[in-house]
PAZAPA-4460 file (N, C-alpha, C; in steps of 0.05 Angstrom, whole numbers, plus 32768, in hexadecimal, padded with zeros to 4 digits):
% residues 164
    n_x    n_y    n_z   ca_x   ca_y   ca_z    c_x    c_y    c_z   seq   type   mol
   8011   7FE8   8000   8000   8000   8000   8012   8019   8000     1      X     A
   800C   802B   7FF1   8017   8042   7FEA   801C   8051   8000     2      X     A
   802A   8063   8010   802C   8079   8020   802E   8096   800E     3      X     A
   801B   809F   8018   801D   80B6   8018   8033   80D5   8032     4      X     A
   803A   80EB   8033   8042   80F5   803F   803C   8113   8034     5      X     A
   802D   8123   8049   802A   8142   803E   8044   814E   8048     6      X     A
   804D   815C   803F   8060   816B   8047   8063   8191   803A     7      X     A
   806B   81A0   8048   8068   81B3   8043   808D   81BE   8037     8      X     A
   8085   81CE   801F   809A   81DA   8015   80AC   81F3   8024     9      X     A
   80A5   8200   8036   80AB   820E   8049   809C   8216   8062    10      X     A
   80A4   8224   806E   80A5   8226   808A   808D   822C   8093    11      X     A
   8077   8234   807C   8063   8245   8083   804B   8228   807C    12      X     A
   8037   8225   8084   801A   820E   8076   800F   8224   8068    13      X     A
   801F   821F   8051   800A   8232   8036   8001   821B   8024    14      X     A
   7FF1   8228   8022   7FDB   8208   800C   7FEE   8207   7FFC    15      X     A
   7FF2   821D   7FEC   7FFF   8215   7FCA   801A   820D   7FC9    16      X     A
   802E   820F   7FED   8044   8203   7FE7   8047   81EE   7FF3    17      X     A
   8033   81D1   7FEB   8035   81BB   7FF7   8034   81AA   7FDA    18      X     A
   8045   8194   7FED   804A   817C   7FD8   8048   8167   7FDE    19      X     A
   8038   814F   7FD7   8034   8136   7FE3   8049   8120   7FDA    20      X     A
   8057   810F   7FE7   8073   8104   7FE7   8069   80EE   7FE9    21      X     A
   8077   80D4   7FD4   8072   80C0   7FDA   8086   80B1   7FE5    22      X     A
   8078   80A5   7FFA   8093   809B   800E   809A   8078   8004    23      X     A
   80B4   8068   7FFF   80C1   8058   7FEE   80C1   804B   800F    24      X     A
   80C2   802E   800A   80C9   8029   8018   80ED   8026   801F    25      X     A
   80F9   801D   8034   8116   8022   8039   8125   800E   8019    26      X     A
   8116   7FFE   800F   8127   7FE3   8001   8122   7FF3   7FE5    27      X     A
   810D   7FFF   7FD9   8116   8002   7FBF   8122   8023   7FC1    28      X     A
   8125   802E   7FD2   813F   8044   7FD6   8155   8039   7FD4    29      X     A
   8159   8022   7FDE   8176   801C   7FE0   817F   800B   7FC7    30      X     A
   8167   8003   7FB1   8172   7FF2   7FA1   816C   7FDC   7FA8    31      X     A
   816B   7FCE   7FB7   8161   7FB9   7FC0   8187   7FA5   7FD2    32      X     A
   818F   7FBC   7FC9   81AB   7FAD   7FD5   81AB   7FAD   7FFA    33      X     A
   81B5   7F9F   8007   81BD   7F9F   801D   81DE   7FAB   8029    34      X     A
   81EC   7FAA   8018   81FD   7FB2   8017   8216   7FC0   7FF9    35      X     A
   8225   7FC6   8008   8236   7FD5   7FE9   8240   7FC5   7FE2    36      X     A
   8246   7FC3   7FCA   824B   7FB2   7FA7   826B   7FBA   7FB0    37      X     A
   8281   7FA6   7FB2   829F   7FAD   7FB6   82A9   7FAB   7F95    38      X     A
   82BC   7FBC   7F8F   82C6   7FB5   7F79   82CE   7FA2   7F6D    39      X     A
   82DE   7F8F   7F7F   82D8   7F6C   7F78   82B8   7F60   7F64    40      X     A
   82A9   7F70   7F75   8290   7F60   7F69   8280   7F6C   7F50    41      X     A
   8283   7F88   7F55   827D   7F99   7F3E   8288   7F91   7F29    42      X     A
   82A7   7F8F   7F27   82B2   7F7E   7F15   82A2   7F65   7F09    43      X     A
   829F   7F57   7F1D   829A   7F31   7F16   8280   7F30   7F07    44      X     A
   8266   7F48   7F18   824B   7F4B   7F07   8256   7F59   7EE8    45      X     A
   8265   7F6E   7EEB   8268   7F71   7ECE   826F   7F69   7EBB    46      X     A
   827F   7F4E   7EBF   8289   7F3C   7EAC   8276   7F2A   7EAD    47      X     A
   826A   7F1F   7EC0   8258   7F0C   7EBA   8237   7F1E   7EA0    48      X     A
   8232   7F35   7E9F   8221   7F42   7E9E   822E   7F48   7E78    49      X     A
   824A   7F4C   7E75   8255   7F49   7E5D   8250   7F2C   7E51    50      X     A
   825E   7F1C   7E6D   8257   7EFF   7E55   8240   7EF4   7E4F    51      X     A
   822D   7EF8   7E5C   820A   7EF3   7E56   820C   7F10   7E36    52      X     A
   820A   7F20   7E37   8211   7F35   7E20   821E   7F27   7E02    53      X     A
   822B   7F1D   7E01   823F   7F0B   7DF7   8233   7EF3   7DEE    54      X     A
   8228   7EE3   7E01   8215   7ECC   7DF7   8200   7EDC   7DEC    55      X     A
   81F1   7EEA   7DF5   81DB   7EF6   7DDE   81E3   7F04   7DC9    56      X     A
   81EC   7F06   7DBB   81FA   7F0C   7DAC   81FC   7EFC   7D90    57      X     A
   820B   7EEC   7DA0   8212   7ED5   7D92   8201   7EC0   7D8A    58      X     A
   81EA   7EBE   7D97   81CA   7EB1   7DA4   81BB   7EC0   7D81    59      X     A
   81C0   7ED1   7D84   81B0   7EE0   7D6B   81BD   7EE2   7D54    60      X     A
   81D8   7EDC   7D4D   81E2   7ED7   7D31   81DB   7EBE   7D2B    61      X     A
   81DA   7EAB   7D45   81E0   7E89   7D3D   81C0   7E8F   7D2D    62      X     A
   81A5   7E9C   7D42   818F   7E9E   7D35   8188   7EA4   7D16    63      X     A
   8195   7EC0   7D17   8194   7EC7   7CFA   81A6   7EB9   7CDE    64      X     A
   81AF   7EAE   7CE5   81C7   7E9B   7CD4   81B3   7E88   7CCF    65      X     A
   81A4   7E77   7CE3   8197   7E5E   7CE3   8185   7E68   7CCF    66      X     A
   816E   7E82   7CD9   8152   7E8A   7CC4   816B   7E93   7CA3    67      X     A
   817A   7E98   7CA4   8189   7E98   7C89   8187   7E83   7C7A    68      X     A
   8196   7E6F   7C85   8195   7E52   7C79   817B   7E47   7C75    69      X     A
   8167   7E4F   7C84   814A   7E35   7C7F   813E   7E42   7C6C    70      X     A
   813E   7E64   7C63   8135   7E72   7C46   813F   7E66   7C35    71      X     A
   815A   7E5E   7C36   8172   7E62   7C1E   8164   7E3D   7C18    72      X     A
   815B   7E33   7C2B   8156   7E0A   7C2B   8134   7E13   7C20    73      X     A
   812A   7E1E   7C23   810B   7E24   7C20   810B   7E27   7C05    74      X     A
   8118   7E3E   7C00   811C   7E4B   7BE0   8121   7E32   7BC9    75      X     A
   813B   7E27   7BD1   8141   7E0D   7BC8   8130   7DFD   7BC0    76      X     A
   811C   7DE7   7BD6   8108   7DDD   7BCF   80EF   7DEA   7BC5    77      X     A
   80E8   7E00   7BC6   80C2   7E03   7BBC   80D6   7E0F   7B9F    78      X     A
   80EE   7E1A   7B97   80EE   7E28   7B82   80EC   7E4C   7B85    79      X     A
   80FD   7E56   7B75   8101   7E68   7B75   80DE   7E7D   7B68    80      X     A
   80D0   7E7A   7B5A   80B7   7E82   7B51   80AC   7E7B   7B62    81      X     A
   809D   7E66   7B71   808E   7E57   7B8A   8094   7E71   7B9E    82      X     A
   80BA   7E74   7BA9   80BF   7E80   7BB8   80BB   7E9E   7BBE    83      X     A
   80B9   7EAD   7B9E   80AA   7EC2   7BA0   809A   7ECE   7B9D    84      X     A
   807D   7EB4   7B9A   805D   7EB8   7BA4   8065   7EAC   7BB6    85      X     A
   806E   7EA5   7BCD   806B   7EA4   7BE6   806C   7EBE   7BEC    86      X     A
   807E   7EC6   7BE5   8086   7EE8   7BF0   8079   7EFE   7BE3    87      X     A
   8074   7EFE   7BCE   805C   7F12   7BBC   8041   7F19   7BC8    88      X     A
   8038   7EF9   7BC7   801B   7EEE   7BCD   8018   7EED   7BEC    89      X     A
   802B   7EE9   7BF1   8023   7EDF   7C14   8019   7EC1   7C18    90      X     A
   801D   7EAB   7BFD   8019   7E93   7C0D   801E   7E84   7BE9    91      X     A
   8021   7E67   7BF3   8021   7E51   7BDD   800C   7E43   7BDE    92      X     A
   8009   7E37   7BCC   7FF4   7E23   7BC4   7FFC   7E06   7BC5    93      X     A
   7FF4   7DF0   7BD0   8000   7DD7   7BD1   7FE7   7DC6   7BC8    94      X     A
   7FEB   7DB9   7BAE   7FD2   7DA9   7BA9   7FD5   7D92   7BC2    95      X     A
   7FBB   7D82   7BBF   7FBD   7D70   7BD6   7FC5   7D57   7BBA    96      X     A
   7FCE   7D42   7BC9   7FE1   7D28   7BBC   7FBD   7D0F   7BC4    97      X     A
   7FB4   7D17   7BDD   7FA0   7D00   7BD7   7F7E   7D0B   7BD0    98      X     A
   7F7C   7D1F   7BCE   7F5B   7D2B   7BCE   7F5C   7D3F   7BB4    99      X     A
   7F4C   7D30   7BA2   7F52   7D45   7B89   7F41   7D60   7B94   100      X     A
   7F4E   7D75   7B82   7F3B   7D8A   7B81   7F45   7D9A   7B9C   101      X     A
   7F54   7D8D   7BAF   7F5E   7D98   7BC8   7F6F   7DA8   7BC8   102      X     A
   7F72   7DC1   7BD4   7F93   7DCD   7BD2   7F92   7DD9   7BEF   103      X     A
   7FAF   7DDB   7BF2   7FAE   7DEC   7C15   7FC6   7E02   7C09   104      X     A
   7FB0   7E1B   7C17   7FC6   7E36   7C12   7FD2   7E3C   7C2A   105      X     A
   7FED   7E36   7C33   7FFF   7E3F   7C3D   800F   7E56   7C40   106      X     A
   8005   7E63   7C53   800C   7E87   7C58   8031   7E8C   7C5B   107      X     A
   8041   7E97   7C5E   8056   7EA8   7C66   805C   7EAA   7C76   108      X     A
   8047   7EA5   7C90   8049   7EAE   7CAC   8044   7E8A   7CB2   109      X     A
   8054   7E82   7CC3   8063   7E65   7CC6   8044   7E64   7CDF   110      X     A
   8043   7E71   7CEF   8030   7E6A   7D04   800B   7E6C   7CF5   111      X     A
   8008   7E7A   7CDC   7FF1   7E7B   7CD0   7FE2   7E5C   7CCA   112      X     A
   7FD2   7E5F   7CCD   7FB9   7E43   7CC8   7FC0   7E40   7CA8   113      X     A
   7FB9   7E29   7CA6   7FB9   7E21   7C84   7FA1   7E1A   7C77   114      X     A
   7F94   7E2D   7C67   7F84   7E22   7C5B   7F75   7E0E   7C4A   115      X     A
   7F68   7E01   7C52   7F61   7DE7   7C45   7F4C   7DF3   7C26   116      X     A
   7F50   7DF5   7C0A   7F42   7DF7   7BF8   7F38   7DDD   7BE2   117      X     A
   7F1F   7DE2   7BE9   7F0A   7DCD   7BDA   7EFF   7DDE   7BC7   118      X     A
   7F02   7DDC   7BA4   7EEA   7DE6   7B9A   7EED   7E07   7B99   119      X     A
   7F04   7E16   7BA4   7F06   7E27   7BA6   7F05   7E3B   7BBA   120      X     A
   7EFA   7E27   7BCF   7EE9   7E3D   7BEA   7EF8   7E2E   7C00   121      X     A
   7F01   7E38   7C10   7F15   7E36   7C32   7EFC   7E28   7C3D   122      X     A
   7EFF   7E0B   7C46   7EF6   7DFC   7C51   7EF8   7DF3   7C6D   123      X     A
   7F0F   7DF4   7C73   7F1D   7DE9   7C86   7F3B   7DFE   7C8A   124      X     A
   7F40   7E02   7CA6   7F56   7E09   7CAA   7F65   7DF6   7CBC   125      X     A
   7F83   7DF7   7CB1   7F96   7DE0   7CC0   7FA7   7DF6   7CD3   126      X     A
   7FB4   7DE5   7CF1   7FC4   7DF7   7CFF   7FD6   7DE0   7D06   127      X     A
   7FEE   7DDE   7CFB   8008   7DCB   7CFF   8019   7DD4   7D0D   128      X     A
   8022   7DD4   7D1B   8031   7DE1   7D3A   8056   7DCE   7D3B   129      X     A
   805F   7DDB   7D3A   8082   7DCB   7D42   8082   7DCC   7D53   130      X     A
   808F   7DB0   7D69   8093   7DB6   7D82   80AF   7DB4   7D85   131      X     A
   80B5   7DC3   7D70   80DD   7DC9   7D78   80DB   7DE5   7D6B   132      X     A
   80EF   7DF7   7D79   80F2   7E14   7D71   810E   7E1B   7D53   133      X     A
   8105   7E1F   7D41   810E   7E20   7D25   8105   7E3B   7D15   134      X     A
   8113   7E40   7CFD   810F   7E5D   7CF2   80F3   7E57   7CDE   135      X     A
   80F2   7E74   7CDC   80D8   7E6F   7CCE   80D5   7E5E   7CAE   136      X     A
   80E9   7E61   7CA1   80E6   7E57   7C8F   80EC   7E3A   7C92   137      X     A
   80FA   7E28   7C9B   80F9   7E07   7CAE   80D9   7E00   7CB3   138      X     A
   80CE   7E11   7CBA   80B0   7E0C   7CC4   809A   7E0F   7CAE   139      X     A
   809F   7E22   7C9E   8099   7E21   7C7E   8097   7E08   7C6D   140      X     A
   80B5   7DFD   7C73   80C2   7DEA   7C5F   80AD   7DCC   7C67   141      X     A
   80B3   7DD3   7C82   80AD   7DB2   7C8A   808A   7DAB   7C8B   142      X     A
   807B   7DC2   7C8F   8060   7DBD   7C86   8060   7DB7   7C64   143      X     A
   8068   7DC4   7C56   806A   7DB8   7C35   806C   7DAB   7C34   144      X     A
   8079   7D99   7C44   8092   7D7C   7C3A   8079   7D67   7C42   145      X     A
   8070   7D6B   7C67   8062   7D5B   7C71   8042   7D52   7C5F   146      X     A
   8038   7D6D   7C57   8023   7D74   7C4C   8024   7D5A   7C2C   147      X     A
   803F   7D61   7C21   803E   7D51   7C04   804A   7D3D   7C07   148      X     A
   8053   7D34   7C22   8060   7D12   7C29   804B   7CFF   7C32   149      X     A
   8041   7D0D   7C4D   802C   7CFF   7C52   801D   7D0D   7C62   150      X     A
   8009   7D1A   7C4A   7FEC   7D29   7C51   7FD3   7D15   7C61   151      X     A
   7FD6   7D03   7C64   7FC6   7CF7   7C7A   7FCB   7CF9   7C90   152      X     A
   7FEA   7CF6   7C9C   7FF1   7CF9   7CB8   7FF0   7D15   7CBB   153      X     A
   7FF8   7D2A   7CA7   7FF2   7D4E   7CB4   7FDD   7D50   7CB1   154      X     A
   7FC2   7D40   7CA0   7FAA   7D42   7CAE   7F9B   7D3E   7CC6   155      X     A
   7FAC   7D27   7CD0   7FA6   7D1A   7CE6   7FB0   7D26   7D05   156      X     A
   7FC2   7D30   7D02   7FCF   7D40   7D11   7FD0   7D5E   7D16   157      X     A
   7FC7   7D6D   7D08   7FBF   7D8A   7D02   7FA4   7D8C   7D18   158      X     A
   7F9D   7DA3   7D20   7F8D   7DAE   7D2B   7F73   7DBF   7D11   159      X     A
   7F62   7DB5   7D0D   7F42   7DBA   7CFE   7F39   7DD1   7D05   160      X     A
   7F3B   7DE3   7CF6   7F22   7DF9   7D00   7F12   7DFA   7CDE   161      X     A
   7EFD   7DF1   7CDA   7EEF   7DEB   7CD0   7EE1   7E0C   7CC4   162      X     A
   7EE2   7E11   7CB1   7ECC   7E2B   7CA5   7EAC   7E2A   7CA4   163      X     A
   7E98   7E36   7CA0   7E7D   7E30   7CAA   7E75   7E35   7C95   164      X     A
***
């Protein structure tokens, strides 16, 4: 609970030179420390505080290097034209291998639902989920692959949200 404290700006109780003070308690005035940081330690937090700095760093090239390679592996397999109606259009088209007349449009955005098309009209939406952490284009790749290897088991395994 908050404290309040009136206190007056000089010597006199004049209304207009008052100011209401909020009183801290003693621990977050002090930082929360109990005592002073010796230069020994100031030291030891700042190197440890560099080398966490350092791993992140490095944490985010390995990242960006990785989403490099799974475009450059993506591109590769759907084809260079495929690859840029992915990126024009915002999604590909994948006929289905067992249901004629079937196609599923696959968005850009790796976490987007996939549309199931019958006949022309969004029937069905699919939601295929990785449970390993990978770049976006890896997660791209491997719904295509699963989708035209074996479209029964990513049927079977996908989450249905059905159109009305």
């Amino acid at each position: 609970m908050a404290n309040y404290y009136y206190a007056s700006d000089s010597a006199t109780t004049s209304a207009t030179a008052t100011t209401w003070y909020y009183a801290y308690p003693y621990y977050v005035s002090t930082g929360y420390q109990t005592s002073k940081e010796t230069e020994t330690e100031k030291q030891a937090r700042l190197q440890r505080e560099e080398t966490y700095r350092q791993e992140q760093l490095a944490l985010v090239k390995r990242q960006k290097e990785a989403a490099e390679r799974a475009e450059l592996l993506l591109k590769e397999h759907i084809g260079v034209d495929t690859y840029g109606e992915l990126y024009r259009v915002g999604y590909i088209h994948i006929d289905s291998q067992k249901h004629k007349g079937r196609t599923y449009r696959m968005f850009k955005n790796p976490y987007a639902r996939i549309h199931v098309i019958e006949n022309g009209k969004v029937v069905d939406e699919l939601c295929l989920v990785a449970d390993v952490q990978c770049p976006d284009g890896d997660r791209l790749l491997t719904k295509k692959v699963l989708l035209e290897s074996d479209e029964d088991y990513a049927l079977a395994t996908s989450n249905h949200f059905p159109r009305r």
